[in-house]
mmJSON file of the N, C-alpha and C atoms, coordinates in Angstrom:
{"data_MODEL":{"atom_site":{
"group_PDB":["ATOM","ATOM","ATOM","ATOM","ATOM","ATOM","ATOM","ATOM","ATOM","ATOM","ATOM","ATOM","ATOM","ATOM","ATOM","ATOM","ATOM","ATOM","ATOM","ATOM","ATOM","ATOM","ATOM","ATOM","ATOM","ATOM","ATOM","ATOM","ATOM","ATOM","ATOM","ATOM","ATOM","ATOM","ATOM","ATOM","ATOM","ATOM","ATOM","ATOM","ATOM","ATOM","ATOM","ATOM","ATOM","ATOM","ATOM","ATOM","ATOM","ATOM","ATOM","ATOM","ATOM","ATOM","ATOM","ATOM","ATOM","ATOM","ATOM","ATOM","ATOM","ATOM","ATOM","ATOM","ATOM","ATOM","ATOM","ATOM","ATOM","ATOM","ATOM","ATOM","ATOM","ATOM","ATOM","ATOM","ATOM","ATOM","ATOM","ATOM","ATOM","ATOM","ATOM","ATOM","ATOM","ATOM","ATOM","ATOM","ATOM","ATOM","ATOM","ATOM","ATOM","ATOM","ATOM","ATOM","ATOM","ATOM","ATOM","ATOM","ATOM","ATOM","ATOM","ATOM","ATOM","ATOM","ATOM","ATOM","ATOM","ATOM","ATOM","ATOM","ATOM","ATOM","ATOM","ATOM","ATOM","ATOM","ATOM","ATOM","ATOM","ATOM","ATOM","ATOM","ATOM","ATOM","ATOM","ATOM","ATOM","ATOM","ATOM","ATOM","ATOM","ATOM","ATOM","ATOM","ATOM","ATOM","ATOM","ATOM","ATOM","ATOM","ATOM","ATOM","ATOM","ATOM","ATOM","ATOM","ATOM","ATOM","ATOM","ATOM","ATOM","ATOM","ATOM","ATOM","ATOM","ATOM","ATOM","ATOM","ATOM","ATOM","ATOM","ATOM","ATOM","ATOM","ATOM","ATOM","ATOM","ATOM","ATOM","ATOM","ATOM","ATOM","ATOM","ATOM","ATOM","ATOM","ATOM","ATOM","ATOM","ATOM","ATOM","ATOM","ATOM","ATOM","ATOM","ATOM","ATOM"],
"id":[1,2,3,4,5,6,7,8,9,10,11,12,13,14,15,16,17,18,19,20,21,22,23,24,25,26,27,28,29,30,31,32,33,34,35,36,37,38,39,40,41,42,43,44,45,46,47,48,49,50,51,52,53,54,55,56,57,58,59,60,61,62,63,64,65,66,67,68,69,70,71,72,73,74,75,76,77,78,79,80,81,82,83,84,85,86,87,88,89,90,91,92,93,94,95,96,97,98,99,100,101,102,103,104,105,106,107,108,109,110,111,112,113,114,115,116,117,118,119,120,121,122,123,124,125,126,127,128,129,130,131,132,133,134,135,136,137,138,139,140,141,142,143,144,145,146,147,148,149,150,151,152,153,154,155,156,157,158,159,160,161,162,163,164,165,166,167,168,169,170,171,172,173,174,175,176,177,178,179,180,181,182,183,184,185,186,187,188,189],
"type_symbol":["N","C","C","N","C","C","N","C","C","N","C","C","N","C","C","N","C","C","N","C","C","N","C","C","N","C","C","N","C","C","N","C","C","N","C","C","N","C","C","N","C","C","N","C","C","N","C","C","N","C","C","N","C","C","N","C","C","N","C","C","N","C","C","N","C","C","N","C","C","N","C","C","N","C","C","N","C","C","N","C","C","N","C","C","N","C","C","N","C","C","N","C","C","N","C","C","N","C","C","N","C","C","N","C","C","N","C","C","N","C","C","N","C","C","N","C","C","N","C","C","N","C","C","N","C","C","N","C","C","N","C","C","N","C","C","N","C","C","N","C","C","N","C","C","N","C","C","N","C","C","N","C","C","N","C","C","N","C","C","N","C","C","N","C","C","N","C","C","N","C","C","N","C","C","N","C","C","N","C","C","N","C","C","N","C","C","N","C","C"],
"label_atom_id":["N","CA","C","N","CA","C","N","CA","C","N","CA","C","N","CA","C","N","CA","C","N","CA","C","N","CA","C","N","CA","C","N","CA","C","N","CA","C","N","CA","C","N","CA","C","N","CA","C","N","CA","C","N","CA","C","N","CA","C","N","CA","C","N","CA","C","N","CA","C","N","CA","C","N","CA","C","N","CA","C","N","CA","C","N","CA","C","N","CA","C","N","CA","C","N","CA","C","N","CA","C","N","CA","C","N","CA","C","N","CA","C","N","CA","C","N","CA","C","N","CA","C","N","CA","C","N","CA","C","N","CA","C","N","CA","C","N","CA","C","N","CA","C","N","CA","C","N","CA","C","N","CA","C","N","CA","C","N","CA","C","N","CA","C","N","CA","C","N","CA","C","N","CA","C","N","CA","C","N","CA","C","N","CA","C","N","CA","C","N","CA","C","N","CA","C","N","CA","C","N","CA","C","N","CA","C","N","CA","C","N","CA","C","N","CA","C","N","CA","C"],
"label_alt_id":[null,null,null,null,null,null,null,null,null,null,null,null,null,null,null,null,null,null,null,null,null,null,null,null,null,null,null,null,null,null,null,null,null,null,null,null,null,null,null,null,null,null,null,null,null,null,null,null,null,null,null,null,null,null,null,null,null,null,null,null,null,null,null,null,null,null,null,null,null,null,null,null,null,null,null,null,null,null,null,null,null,null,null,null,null,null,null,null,null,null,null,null,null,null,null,null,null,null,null,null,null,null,null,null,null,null,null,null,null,null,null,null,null,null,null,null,null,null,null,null,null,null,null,null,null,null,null,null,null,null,null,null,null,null,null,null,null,null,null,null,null,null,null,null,null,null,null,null,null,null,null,null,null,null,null,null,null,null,null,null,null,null,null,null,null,null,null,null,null,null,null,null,null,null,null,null,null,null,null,null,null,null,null,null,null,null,null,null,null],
"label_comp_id":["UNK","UNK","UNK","UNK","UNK","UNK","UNK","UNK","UNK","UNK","UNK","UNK","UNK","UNK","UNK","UNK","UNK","UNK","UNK","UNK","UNK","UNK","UNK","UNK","UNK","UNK","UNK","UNK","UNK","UNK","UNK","UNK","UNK","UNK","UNK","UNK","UNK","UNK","UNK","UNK","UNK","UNK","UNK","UNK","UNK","UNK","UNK","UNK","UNK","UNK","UNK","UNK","UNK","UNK","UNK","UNK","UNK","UNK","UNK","UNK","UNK","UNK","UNK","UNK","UNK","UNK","UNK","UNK","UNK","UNK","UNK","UNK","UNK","UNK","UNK","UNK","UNK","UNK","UNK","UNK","UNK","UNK","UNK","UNK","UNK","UNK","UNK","UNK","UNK","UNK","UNK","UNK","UNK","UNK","UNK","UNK","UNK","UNK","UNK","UNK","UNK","UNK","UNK","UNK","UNK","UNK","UNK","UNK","UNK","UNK","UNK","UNK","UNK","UNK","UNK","UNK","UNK","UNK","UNK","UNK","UNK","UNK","UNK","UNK","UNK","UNK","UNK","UNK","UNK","UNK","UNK","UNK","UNK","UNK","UNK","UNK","UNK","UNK","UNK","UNK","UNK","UNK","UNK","UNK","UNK","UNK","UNK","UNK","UNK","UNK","UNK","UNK","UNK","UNK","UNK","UNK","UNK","UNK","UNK","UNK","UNK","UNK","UNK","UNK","UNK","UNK","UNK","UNK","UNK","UNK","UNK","UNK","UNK","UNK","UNK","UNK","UNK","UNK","UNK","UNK","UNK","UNK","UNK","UNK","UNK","UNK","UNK","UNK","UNK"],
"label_asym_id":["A","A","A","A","A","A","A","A","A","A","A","A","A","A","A","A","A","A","A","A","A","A","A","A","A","A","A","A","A","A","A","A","A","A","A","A","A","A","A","A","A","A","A","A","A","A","A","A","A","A","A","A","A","A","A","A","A","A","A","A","A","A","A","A","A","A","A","A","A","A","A","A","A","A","A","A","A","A","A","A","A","A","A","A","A","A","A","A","A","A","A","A","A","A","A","A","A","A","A","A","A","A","A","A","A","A","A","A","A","A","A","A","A","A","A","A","A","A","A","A","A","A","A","A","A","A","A","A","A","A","A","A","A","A","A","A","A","A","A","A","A","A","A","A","A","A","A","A","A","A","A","A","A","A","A","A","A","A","A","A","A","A","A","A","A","A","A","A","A","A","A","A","A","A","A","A","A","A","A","A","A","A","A","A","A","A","A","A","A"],
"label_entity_id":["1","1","1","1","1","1","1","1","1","1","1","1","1","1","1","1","1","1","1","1","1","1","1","1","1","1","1","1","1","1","1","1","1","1","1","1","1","1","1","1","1","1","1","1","1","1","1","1","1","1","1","1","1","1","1","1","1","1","1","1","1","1","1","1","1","1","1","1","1","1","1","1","1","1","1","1","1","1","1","1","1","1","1","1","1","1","1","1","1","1","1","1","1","1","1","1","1","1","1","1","1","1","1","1","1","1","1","1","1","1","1","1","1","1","1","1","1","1","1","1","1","1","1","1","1","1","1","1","1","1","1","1","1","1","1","1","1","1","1","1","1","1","1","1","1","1","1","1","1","1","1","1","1","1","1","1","1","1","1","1","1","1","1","1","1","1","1","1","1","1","1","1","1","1","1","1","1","1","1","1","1","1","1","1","1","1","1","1","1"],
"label_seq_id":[1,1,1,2,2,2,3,3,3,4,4,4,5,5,5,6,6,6,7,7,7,8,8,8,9,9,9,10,10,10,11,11,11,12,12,12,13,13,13,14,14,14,15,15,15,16,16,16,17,17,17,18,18,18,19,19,19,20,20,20,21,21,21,22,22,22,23,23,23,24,24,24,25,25,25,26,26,26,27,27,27,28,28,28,29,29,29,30,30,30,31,31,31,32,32,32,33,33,33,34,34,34,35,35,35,36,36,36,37,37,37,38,38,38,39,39,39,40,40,40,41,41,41,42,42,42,43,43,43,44,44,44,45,45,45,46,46,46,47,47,47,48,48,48,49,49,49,50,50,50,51,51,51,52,52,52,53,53,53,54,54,54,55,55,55,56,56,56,57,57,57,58,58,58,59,59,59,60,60,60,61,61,61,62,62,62,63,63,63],
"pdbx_PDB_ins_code":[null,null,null,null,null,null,null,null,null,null,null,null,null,null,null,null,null,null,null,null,null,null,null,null,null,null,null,null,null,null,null,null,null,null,null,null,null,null,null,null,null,null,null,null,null,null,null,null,null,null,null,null,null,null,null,null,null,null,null,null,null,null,null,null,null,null,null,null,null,null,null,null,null,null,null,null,null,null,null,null,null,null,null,null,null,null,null,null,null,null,null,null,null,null,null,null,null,null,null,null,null,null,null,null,null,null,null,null,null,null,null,null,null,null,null,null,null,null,null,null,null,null,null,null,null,null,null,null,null,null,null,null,null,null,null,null,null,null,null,null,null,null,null,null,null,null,null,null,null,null,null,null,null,null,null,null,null,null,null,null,null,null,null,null,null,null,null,null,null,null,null,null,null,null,null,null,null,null,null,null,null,null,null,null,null,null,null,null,null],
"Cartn_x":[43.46,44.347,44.356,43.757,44.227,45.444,46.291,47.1,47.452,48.511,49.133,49.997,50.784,51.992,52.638,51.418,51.693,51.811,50.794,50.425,51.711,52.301,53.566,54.838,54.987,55.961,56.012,54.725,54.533,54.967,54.373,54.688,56.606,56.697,58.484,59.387,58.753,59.246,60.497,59.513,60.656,60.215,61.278,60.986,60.826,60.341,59.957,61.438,62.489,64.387,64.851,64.542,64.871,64.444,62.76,62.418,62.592,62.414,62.949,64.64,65.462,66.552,66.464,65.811,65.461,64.512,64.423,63.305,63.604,65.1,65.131,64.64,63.399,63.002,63.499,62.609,62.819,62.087,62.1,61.833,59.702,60.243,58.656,58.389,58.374,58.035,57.146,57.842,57.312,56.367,56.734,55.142,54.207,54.501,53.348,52.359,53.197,52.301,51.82,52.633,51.73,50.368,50.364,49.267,48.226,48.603,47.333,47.396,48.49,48.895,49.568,50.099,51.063,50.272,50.068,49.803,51.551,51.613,53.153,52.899,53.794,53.73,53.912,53.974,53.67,55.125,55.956,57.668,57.683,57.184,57.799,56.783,55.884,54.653,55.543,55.695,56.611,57.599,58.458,59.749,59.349,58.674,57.832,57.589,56.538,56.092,57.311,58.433,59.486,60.565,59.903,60.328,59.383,58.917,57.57,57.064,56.789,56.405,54.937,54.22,53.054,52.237,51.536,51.208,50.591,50.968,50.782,49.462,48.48,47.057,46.343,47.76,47.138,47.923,49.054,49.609,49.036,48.017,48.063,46.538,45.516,44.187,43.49,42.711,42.252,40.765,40.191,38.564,37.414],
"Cartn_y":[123.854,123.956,125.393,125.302,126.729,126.985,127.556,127.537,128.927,129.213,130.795,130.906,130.566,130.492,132.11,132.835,134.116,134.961,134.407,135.425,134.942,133.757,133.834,133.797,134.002,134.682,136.174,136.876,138.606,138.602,137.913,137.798,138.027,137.296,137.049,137.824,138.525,139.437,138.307,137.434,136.275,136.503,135.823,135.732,134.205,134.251,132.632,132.275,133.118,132.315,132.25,132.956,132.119,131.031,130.935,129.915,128.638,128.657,127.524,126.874,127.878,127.507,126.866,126.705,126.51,124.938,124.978,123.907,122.888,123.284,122.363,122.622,123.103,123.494,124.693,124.571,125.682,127.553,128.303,129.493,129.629,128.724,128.589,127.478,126.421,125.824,126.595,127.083,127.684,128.881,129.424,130.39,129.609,128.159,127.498,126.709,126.546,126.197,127.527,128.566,129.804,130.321,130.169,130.122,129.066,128.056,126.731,126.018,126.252,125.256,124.077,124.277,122.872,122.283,121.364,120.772,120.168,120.448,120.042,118.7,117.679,116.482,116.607,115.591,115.295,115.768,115.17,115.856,116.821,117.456,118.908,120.022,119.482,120.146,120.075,119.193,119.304,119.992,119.71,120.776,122.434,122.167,123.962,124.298,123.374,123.861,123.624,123.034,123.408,124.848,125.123,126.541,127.555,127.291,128.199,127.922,126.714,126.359,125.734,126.428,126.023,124.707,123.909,122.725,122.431,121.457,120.933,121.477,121.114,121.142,122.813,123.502,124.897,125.556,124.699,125.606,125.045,124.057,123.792,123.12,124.055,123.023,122.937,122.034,121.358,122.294,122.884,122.994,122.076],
"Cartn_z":[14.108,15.248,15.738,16.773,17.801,18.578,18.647,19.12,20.095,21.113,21.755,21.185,19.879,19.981,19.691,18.926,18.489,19.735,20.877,21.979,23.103,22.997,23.67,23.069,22.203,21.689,21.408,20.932,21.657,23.329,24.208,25.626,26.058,25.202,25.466,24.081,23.623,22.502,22.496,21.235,20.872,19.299,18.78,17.151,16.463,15.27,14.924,14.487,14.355,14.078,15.335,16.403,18.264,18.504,18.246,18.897,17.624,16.415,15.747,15.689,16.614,16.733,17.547,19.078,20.251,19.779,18.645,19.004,17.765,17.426,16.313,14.803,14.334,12.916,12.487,11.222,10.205,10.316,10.886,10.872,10.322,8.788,7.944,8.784,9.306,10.599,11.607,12.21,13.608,12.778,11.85,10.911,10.681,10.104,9.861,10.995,11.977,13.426,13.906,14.026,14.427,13.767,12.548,11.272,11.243,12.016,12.152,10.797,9.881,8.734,8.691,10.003,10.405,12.152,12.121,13.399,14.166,14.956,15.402,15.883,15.53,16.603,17.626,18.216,19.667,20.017,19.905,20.581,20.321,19.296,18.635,19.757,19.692,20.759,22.158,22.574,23.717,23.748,22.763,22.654,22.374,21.995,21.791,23.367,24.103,25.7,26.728,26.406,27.834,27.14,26.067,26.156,26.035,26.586,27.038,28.748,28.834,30.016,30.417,29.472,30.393,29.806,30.482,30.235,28.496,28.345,26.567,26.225,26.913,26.461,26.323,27.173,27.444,25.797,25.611,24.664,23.222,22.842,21.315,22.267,22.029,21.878,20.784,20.625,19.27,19.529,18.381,18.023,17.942],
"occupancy":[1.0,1.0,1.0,1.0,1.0,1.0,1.0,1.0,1.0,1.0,1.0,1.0,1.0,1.0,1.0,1.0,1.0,1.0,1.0,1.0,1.0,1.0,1.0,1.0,1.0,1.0,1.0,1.0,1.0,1.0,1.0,1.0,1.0,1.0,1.0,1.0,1.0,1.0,1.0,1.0,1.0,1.0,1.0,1.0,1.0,1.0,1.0,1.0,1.0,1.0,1.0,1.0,1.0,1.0,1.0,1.0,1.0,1.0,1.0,1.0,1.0,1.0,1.0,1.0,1.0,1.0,1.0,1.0,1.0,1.0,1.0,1.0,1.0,1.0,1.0,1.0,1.0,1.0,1.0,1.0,1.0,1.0,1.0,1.0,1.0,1.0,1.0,1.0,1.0,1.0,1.0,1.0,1.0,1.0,1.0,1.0,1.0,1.0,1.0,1.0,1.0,1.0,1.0,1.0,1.0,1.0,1.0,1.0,1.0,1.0,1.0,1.0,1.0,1.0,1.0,1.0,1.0,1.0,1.0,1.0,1.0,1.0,1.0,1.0,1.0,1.0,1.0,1.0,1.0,1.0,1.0,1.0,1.0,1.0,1.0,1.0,1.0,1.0,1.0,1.0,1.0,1.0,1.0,1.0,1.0,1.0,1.0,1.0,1.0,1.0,1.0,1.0,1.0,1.0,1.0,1.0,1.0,1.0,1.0,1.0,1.0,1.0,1.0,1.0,1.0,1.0,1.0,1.0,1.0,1.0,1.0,1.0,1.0,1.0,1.0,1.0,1.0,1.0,1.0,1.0,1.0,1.0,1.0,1.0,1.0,1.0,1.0,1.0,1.0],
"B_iso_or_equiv":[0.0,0.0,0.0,0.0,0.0,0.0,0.0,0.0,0.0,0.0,0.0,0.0,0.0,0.0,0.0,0.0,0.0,0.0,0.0,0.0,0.0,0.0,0.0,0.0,0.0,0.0,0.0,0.0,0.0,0.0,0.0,0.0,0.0,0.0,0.0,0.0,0.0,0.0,0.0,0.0,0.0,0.0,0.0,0.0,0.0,0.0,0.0,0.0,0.0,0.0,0.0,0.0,0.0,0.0,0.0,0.0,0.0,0.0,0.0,0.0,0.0,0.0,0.0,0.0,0.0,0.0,0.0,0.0,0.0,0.0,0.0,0.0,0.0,0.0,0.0,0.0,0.0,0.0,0.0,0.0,0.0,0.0,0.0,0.0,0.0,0.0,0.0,0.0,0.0,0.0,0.0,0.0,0.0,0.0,0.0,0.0,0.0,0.0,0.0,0.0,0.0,0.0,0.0,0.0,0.0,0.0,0.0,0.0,0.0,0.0,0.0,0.0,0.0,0.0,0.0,0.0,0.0,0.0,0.0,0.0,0.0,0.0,0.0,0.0,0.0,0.0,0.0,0.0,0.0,0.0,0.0,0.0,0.0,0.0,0.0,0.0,0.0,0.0,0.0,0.0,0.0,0.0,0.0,0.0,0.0,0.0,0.0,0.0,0.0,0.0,0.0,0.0,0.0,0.0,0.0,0.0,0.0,0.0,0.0,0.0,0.0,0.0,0.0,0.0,0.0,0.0,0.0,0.0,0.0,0.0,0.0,0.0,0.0,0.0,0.0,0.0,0.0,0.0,0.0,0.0,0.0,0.0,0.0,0.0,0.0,0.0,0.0,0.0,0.0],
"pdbx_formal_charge":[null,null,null,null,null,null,null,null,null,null,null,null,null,null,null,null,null,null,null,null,null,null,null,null,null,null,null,null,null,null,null,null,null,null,null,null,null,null,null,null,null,null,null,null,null,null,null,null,null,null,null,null,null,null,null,null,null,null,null,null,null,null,null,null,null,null,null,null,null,null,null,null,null,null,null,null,null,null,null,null,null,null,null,null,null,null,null,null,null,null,null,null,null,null,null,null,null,null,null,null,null,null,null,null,null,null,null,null,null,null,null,null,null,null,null,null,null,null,null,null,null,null,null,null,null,null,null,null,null,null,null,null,null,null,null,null,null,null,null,null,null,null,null,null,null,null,null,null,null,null,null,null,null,null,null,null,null,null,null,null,null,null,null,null,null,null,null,null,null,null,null,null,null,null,null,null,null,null,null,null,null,null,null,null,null,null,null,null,null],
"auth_seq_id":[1,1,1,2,2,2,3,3,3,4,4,4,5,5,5,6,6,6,7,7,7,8,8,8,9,9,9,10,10,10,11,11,11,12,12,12,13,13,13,14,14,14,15,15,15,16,16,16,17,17,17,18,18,18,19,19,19,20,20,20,21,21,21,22,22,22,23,23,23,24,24,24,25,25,25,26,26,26,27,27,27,28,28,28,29,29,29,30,30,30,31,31,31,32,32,32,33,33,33,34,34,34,35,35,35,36,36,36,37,37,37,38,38,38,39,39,39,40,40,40,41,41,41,42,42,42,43,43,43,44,44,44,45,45,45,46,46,46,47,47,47,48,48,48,49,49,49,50,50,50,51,51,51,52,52,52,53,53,53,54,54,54,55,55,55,56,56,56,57,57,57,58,58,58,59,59,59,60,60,60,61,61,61,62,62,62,63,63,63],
"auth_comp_id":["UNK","UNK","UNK","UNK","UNK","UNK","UNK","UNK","UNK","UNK","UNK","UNK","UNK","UNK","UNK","UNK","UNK","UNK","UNK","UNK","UNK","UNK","UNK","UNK","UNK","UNK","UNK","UNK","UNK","UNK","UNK","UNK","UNK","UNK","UNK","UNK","UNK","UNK","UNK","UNK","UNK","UNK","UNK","UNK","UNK","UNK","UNK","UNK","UNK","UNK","UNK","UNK","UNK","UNK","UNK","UNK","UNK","UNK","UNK","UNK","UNK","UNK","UNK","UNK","UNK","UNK","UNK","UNK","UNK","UNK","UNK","UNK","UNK","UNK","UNK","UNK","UNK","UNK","UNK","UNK","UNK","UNK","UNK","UNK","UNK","UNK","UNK","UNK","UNK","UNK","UNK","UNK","UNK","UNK","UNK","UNK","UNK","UNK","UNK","UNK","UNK","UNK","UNK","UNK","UNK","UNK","UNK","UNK","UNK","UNK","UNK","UNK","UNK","UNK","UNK","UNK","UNK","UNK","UNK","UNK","UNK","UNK","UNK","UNK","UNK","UNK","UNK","UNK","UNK","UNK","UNK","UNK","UNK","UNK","UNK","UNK","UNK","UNK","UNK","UNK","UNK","UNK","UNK","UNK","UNK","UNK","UNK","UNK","UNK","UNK","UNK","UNK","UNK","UNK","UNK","UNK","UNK","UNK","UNK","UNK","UNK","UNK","UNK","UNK","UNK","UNK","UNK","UNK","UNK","UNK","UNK","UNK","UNK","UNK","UNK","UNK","UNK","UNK","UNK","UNK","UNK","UNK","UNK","UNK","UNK","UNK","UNK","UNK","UNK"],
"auth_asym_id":["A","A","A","A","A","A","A","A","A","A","A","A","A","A","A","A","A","A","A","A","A","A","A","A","A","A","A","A","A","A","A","A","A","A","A","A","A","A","A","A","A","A","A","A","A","A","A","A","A","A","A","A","A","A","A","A","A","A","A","A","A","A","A","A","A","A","A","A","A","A","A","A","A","A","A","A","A","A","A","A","A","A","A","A","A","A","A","A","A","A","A","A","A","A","A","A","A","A","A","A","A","A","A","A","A","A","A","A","A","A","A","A","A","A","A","A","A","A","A","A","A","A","A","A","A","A","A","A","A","A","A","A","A","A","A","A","A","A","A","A","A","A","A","A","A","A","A","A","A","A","A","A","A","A","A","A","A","A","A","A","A","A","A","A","A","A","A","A","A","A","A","A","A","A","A","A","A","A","A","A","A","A","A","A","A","A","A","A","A"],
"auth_atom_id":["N","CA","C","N","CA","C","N","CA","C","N","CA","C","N","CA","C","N","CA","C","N","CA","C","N","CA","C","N","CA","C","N","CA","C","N","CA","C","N","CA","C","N","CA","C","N","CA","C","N","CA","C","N","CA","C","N","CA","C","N","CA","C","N","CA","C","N","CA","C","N","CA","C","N","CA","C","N","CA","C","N","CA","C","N","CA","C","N","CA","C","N","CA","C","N","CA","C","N","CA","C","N","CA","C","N","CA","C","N","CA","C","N","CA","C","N","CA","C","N","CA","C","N","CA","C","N","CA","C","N","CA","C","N","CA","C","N","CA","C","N","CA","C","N","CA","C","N","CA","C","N","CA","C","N","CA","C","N","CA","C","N","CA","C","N","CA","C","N","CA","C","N","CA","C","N","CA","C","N","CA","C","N","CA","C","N","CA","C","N","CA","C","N","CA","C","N","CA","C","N","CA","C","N","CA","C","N","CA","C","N","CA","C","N","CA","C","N","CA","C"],
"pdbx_PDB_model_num":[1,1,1,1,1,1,1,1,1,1,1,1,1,1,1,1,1,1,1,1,1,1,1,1,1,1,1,1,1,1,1,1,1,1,1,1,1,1,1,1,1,1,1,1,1,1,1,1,1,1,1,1,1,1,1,1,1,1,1,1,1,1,1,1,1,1,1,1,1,1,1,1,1,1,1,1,1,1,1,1,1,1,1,1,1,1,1,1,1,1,1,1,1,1,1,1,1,1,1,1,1,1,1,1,1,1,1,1,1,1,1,1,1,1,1,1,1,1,1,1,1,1,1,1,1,1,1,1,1,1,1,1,1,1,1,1,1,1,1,1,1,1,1,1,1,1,1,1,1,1,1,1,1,1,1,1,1,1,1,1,1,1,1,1,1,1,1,1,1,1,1,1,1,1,1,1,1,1,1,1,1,1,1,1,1,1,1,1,1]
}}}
């Protein structure tokens, strides 16, 4: 799993305890999708991109 999540959250000088508050999980959550150790489901992927914004496919593409 490739993901931006590091490069938009540097973008928005956000932290992985904002945005896992924001998105429902655990802090080691949002490290482990940023790290490509966790693949996020499908809602959670969504709930990750309407706080971010930009379209699903741009924010989590597959290799």
């Amino acid at each position: 799993m490739n993901n931006r999540l590091k490069a938009l959250l540097a973008e928005r000088s956000g932290s992985h305890q904002d945005l896992a508050l924001r998105i429902e999980v655990s802090r080691q959550s949002v490290n482990a999708i940023e790290t490509g150790r966790y693949a996020p489901s499908p809602p959670l992927a969504f709930r990750i991109t309407k706080v971010f914004g930009p379209p699903i496919e741009i924010a989590f593409l597959q290799n």
